[in-house]
C-alpha positions as protocol buffer text, in pm:
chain_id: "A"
residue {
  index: 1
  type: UNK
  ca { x: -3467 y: 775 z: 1873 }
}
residue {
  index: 2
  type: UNK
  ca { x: -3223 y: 542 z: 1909 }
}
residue {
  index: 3
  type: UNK
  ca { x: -3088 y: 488 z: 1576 }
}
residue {
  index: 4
  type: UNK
  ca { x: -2996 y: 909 z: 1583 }
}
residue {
  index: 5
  type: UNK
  ca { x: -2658 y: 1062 z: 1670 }
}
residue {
  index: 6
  type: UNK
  ca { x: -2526 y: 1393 z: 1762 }
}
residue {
  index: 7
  type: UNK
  ca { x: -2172 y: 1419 z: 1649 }
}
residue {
  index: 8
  type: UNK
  ca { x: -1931 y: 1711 z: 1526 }
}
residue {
  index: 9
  type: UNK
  ca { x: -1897 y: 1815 z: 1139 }
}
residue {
  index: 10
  type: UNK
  ca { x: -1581 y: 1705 z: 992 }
}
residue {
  index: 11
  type: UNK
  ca { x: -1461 y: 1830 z: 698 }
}
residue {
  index: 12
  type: UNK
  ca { x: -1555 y: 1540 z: 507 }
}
residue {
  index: 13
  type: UNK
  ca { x: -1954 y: 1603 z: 584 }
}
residue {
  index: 14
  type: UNK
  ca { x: -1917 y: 1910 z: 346 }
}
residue {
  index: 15
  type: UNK
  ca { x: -2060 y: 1775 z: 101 }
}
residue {
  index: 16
  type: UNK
  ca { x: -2391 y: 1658 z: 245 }
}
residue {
  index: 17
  type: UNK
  ca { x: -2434 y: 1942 z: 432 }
}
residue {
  index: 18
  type: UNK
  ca { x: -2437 y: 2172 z: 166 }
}
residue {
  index: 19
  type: UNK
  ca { x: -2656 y: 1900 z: -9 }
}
residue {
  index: 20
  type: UNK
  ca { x: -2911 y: 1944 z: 324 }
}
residue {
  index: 21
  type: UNK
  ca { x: -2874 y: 2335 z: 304 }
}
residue {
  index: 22
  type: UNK
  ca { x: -2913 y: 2344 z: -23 }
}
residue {
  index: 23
  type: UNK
  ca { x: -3213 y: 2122 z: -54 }
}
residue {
  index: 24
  type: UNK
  ca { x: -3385 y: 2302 z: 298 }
}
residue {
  index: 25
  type: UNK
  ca { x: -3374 y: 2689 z: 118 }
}
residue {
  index: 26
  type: UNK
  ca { x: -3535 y: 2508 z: -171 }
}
residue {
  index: 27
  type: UNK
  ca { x: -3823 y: 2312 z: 7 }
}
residue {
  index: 28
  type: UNK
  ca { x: -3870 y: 2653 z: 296 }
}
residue {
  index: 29
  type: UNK
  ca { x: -3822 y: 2898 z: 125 }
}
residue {
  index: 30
  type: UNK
  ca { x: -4042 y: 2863 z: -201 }
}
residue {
  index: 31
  type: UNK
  ca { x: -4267 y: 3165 z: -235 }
}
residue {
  index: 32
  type: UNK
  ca { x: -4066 y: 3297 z: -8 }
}
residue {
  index: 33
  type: UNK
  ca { x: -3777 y: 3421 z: -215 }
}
residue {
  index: 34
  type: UNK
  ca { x: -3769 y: 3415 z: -588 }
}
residue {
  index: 35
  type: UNK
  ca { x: -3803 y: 3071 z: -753 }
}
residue {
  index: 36
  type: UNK
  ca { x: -3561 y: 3112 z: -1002 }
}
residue {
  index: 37
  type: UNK
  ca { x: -3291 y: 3233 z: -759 }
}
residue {
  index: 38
  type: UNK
  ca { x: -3350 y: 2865 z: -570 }
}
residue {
  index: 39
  type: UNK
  ca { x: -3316 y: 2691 z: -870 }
}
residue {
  index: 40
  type: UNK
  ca { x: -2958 y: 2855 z: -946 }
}
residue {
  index: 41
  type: UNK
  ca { x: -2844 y: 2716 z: -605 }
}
residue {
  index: 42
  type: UNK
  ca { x: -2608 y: 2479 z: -663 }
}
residue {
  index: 43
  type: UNK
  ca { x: -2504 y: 2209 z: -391 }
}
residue {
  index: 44
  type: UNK
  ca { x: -2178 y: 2213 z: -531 }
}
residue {
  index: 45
  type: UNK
  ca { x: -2093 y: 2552 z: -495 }
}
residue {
  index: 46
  type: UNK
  ca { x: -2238 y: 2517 z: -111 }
}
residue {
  index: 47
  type: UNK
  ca { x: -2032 y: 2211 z: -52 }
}
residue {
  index: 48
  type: UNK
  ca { x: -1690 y: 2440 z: -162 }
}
residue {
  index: 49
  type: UNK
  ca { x: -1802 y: 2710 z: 50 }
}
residue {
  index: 50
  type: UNK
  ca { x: -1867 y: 2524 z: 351 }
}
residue {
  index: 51
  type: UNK
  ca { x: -1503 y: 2371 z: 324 }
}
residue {
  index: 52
  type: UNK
  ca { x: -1365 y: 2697 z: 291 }
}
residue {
  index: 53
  type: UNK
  ca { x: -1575 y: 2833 z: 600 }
}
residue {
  index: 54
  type: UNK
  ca { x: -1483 y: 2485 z: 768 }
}
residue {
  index: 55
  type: UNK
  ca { x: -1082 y: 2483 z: 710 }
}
residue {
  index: 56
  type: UNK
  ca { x: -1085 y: 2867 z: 818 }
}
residue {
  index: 57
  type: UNK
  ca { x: -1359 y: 2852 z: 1122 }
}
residue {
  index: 58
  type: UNK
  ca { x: -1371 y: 3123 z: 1308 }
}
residue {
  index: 59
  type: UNK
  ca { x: -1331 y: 3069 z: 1749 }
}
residue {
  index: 60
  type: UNK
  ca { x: -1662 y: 2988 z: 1934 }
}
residue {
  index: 61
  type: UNK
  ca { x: -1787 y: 2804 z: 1591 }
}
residue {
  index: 62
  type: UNK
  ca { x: -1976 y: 2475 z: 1642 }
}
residue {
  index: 63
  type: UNK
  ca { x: -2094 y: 2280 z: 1327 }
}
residue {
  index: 64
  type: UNK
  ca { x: -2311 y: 1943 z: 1495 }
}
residue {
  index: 65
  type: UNK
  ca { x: -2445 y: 1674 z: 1186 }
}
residue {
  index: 66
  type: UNK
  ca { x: -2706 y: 1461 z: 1279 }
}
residue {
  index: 67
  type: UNK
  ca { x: -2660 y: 1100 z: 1203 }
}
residue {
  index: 68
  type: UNK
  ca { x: -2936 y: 873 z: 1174 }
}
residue {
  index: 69
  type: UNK
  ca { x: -2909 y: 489 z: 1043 }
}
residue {
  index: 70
  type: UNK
  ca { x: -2563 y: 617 z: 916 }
}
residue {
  index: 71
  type: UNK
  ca { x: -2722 y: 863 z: 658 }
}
residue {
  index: 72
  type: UNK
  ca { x: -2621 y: 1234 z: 780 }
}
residue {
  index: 73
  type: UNK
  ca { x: -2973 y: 1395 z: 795 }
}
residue {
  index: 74
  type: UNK
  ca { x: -2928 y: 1680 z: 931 }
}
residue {
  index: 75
  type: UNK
  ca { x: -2649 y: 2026 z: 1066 }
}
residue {
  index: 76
  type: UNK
  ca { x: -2715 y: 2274 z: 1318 }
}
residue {
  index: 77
  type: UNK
  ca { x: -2403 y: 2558 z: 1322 }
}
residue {
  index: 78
  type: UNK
  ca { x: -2422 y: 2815 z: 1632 }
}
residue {
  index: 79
  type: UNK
  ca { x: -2163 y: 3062 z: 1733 }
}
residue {
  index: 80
  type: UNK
  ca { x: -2096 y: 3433 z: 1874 }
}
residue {
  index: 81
  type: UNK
  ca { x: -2361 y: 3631 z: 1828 }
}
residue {
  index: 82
  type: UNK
  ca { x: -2326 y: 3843 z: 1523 }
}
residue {
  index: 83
  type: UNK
  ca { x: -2435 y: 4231 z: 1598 }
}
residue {
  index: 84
  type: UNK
  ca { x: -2310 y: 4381 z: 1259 }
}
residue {
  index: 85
  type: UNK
  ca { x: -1970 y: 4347 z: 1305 }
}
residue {
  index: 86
  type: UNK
  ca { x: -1959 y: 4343 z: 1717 }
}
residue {
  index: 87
  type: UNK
  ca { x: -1955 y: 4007 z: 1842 }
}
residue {
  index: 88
  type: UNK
  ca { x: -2124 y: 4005 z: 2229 }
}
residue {
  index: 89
  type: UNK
  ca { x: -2203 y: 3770 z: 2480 }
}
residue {
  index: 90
  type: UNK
  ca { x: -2492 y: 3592 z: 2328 }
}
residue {
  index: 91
  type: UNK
  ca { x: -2480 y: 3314 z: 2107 }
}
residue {
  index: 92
  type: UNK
  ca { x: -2691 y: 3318 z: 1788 }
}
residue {
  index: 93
  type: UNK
  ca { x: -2774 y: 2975 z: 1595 }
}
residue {
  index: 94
  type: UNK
  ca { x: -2691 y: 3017 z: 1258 }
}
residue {
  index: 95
  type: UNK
  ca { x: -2863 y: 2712 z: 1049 }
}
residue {
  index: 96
  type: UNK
  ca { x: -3040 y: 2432 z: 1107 }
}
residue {
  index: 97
  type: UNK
  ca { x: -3148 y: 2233 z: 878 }
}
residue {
  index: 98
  type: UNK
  ca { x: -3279 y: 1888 z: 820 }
}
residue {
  index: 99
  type: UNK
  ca { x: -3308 y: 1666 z: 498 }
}
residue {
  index: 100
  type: UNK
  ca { x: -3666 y: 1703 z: 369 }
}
residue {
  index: 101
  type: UNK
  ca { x: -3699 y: 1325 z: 424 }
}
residue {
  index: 102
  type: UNK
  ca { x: -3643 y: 1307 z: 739 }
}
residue {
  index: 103
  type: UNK
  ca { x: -3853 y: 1613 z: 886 }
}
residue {
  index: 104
  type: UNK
  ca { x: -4094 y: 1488 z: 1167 }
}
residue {
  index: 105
  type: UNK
  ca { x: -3829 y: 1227 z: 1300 }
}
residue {
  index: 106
  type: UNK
  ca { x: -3720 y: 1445 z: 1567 }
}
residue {
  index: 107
  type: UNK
  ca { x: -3376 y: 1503 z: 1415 }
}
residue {
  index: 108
  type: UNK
  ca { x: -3407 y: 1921 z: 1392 }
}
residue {
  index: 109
  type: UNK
  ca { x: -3537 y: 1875 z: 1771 }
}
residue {
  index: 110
  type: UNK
  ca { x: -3249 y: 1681 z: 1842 }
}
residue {
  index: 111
  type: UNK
  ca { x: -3005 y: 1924 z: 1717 }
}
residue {
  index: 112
  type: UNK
  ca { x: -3134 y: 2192 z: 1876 }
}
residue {
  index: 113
  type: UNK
  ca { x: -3174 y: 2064 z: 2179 }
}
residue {
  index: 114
  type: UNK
  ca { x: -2759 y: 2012 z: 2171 }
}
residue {
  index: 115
  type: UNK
  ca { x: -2706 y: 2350 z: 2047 }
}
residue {
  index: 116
  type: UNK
  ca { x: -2882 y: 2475 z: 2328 }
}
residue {
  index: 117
  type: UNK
  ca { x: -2729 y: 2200 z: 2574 }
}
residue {
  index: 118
  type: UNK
  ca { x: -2343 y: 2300 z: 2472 }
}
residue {
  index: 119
  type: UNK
  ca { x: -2450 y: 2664 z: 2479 }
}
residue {
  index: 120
  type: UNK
  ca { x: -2590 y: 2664 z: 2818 }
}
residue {
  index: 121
  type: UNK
  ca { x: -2284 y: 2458 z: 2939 }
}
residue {
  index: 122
  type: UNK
  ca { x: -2014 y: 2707 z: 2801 }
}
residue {
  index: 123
  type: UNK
  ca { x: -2218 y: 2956 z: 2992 }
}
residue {
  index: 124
  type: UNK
  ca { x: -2404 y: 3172 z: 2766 }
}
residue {
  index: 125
  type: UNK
  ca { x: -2680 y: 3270 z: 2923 }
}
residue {
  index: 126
  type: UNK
  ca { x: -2954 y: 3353 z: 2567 }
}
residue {
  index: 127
  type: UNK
  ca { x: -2931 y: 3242 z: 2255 }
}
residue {
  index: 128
  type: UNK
  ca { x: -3032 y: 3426 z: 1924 }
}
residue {
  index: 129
  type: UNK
  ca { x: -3150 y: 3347 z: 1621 }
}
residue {
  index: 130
  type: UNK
  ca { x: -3284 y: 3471 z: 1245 }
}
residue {
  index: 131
  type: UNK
  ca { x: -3559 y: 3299 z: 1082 }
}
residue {
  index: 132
  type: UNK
  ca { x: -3780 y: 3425 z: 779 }
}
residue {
  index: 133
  type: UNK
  ca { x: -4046 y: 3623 z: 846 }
}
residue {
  index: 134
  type: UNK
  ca { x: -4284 y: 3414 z: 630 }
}
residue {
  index: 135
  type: UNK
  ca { x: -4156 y: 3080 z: 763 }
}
residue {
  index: 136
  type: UNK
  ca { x: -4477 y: 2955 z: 963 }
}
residue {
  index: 137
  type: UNK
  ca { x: -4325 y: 2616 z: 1011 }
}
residue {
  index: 138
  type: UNK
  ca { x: -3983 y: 2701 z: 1133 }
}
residue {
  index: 139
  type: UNK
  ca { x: -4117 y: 2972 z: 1326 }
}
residue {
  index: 140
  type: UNK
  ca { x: -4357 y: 2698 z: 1494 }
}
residue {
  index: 141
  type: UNK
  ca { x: -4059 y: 2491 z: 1577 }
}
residue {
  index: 142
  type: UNK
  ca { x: -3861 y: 2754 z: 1742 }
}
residue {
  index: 143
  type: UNK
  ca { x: -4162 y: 2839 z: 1919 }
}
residue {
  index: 144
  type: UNK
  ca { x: -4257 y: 2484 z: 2071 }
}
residue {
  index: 145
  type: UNK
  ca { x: -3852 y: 2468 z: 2155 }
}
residue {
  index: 146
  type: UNK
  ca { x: -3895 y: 2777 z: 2383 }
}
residue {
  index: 147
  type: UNK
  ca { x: -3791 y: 3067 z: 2170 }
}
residue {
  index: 148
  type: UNK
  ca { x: -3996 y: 3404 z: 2109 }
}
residue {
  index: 149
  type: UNK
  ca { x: -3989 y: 3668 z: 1885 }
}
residue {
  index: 150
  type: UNK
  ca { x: -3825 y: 3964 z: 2067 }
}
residue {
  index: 151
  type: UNK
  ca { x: -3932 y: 4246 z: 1826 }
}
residue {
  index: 152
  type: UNK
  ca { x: -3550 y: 4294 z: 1628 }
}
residue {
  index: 153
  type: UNK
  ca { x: -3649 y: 4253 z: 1267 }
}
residue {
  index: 154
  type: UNK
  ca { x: -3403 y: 4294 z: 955 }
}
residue {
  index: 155
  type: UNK
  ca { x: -3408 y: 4273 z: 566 }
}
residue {
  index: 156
  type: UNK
  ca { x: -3243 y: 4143 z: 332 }
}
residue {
  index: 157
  type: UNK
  ca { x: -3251 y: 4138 z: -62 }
}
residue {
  index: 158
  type: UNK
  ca { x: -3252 y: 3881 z: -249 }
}
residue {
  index: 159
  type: UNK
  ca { x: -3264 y: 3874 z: -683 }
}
residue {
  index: 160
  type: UNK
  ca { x: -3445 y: 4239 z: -638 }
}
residue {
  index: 161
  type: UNK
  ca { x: -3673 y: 4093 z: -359 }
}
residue {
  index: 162
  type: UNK
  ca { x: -3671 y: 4247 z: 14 }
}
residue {
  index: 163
  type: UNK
  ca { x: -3706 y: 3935 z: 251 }
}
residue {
  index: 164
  type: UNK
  ca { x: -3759 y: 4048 z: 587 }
}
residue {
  index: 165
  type: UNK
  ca { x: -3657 y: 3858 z: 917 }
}
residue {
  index: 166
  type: UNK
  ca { x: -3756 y: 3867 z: 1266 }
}
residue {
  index: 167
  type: UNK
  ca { x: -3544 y: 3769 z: 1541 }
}
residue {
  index: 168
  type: UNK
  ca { x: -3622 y: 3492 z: 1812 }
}
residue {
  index: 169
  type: UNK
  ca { x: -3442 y: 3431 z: 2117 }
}
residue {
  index: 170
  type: UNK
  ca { x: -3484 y: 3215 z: 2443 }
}
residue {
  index: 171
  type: UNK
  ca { x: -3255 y: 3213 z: 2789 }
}
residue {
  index: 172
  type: UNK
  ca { x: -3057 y: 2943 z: 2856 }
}
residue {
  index: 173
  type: UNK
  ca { x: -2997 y: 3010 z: 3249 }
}
């Protein structure tokens, strides 16, 4: 894809990110979690959030937009790997998330496939990751890209509703 480029978030992509984020729990995650929390969400809210997280990022912290015919279309964000509150060697990828109109141009591949690329390079040698249990298409994605399911599942609740999570990971050595 020619017209596509990998580049780092700046703070001014806040606002589309949190737009894409916002937009990507909506589409994946109805019946998933409770429709009328996904409705509250507000892209707004996201957007101020994200520049807080962005002006205080944390070390190891790697926000990548995805750029295609000059519209941002998608944001990967990967980082230490979060064990509660004990950070170890592995890295985990936090989001990814591409704009609903863009899914099946290759863009989520593409930012994965960076992720994993700048991961690998900085010598990490598996990456982690959280996806809903009920998520059959993003589960199928991290699946073709090389990841498994390694067992580790968590919960979390959401408006009153458990939403359970299973954990994928895949080596990068």
């Amino acid at each position: 894809m020619t017209d596509l480029h990998i580049r780092e978030m700046g703070l001014t992509d806040c606002d589309r990110v949190a737009e894409i984020r916002i937009r990507g729990w909506q589409t994946a995650y109805r019946g998933l979690m409770p429709q009328s929390y996904l409705d509250g969400l507000s892209a707004e809210e996201d957007a101020e959030r994200r520049r807080t997280r962005f002006t205080q990022s944390e070390a190891g912290v790697v926000n990548l937009v995805a750029d295609r015919a000059g519209e941002t279309a998608g944001w990967a964000c990967h980082g230490p790997y979060r064990n509660g509150e004990v950070r170890t060697e592995d890295v985990e990828l936090y989001a990814l998330y591409v704009d609903s109109e863009s899914f099946g141009h290759g863009i989520g591949q593409a930012l994965l496939q960076e992720s994993v690329r700048r991961c690998a390079a900085a010598g990490h040698r598996r990456m982690l990751l959280w996806v809903l249990k009920g998520n059959a298409r993003a589960r199928h994605f991290y699946e073709r890209a090389g990841f498994r399911a390694d067992g580790a599942e968590e919960s979390f609740v959401v408006a009153g509703v458990v939403v359970p999570e299973v954990r994928y990971a895949r080596e990068l050595a």
